[in-house]
Structure formats: C-alpha cells, structure tokens
C-alpha positions in Angstrom: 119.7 98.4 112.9 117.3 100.1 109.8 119.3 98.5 107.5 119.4 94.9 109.0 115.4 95.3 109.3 114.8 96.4 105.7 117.3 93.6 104.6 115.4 91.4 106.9 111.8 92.5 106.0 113.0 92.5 102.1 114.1 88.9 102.2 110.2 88.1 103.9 108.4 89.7 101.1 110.6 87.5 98.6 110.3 84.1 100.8 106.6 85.8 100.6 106.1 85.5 96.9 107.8 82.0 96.5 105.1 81.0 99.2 102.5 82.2 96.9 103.2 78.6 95.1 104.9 76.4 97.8 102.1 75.2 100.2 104.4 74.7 102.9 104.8 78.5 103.1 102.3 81.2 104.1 103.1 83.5 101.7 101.2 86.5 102.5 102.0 86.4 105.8 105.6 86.5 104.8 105.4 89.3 103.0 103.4 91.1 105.8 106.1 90.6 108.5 108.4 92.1 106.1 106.1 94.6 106.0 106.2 95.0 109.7 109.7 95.0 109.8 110.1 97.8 107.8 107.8 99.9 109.7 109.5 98.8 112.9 112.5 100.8 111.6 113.0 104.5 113.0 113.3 105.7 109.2 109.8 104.7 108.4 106.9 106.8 110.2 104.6 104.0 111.6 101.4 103.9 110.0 99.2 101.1 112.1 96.6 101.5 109.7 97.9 100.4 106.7 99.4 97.4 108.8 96.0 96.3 110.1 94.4 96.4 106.3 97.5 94.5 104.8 97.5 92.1 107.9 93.2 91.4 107.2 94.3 91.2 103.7 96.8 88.6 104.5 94.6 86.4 106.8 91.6 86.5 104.7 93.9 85.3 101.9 95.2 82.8 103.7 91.5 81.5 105.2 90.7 81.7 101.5 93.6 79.2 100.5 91.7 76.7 102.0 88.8 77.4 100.9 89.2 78.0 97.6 90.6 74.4 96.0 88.0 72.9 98.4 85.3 74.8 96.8 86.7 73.7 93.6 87.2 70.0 94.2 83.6 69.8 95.3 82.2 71.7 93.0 83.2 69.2 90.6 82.8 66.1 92.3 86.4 65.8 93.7 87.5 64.3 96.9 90.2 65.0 99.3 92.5 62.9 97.7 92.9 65.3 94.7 93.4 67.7 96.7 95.8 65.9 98.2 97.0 65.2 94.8 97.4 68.4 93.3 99.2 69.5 96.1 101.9 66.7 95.6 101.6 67.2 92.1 102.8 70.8 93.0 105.9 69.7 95.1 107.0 67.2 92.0 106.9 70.2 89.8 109.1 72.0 92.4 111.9 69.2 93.0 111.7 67.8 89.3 111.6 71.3 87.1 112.0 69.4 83.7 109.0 71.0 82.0 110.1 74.6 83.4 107.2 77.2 84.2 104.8 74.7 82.3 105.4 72.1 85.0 103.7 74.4 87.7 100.6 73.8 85.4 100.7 70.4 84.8 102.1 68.3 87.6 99.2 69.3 90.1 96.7 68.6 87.5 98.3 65.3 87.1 98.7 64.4 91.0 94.8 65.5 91.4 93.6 63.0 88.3 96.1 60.5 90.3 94.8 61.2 93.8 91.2 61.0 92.1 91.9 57.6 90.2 93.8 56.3 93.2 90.5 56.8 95.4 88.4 54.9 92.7 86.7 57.5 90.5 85.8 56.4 87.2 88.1 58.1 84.5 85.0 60.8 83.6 84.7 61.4 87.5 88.3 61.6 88.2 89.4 63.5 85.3 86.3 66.5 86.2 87.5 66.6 89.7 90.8 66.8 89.0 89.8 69.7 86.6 88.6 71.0 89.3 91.0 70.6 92.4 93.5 72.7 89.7 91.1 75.2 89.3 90.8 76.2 92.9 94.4 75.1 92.9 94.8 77.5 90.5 92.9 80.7 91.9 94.0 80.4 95.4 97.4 80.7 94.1 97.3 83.5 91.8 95.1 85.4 94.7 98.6 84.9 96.5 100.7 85.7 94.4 98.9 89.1 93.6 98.5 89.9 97.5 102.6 89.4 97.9 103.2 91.0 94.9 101.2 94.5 95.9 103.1 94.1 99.6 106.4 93.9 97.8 105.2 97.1 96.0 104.0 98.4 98.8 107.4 97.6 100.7 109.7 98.7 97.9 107.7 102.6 97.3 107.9 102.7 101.4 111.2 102.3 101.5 112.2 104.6 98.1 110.0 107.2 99.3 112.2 107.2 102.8 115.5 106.1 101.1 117.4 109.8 102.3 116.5 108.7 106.0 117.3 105.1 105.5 120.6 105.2 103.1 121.9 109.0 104.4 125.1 108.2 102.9 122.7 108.8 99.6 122.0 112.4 100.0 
C-alpha cells in the first residue's frame, strides 16, 4: 500500500506543477495532496506540522492567483475581459504549441490585447492593460510554479531520506 501512495502522491505533485500553468488545475493544491499521501504511508513518520505550513502555503497561493492578475489588470487600466483573454490566450498556447515554450508568453498577451480591443479600449488603452493582465498573468504563475516545485522537493528528499523503509528490497 506505501508504494501505491508514493506512486499516487508522486503523480499529484507532477499533475501539481503542470497546474502551475493550466488554470483549470489547482496546482498547489495538487502537489500538497501528494504531499499528504506520502505522509499517509506507514514508511513516513507523520509530521502534521509541516503539512499545515505547506497546506497555508498552498491556499494562500491559490487566494493569491486570483488576486494577482486582477491587481495587475487594474493597475493598468484593464478590464475583465483581458483577463478573460489572457487566460484563453493561455489555453491556445496549450492546444496549438506551434511557437513551443515562447507561445506560453505570447498567446496570453495576445488574448488580453484581444479581450481588451474586443471590449472597446482604444489601441493605447488596450495594449497597457493587456500589458498588464500578462503581468499578473505572469507572477501568479511563476508564484505557482515555485510553490509546486519546493513540494516536489520537499516530496522527493521525504521519500529518499525514508527510501530503506519504503523500497526494503533496497537495503
């Protein structure tokens, strides 16, 4: 059963850091359950404190999220509609991965000028709140991606430091 939940909570903290840049997933929160799957096996002594602080962590990252491009987007003068924009502009960069890495970049800039010119900004207005939408964009996602990545460090010294009890075959 240790093995299934360290398989288990492994595959989380993965799904977790693709969810650091799909907004469908919560990506933190992934990687916590894993997390708390590997403390739930019998190899790994529980330590409720470090999964309280990793669980804050995870839920002030993911109230952040929302707050963040929001921040952003008004900051500069942006409206829902770019963030509605970079989000989609996201998703294209996802299901059309012609321009590689580089398309994370630019597609939700583009869908947040688009979402922006759509709900008639001027080309000035639309282009600075679209600058802004991908900042916040931008800093909410890289927040997440450095929380998942730290729990996937987190999950992986865990585990190595308790790989005798969990893998005896090793020894």
């Amino acid at each position: 059963m240790d093995i299934a939940l360290l398989i288990i909570g492994f595959i989380f903290t993965l799904v977790g850091i693709l969810g650091s840049f799909l907004p469908v997933l919560p990506g933190p929160t992934l990687s916590w359950i894993g997390l708390l799957l590997l403390y739930l096996t019998k190899a790994i002594p529980q330590d409720w404190w470090v999964l309280g602080i990793t669980l804050g962590v995870a839920l002030i990252v993911w109230a952040l999220d929302y707050i963040i491009p929001a921040m952003g987007t008004k900051r500069f003068g942006g409206t829902k509609a770019g963030m509605i924009g970079t989000t989609l502009g996201l998703l294209v960069a996802f299901v059309f991965p012609v321009l590689g890495i580089f398309g994370i970049v630019v597609w939700p800039f583009v869908g947040a000028l688009v979402g922006e010119l759509i709900n008639k900004a001027d080309q000035k207005t639309a282009l600075k709140a679209a600058f802004g939408s991908f900042i916040g964009f931008l800093t909410g996602t890289f927040l997440k991606f450095v929380v998942t990545i730290v729990f996937m460090g987190l999950f992986v010294s865990k585990a190595w430091e308790y790989k005798g009890v969990l893998f005896p075959f090793f020894n």
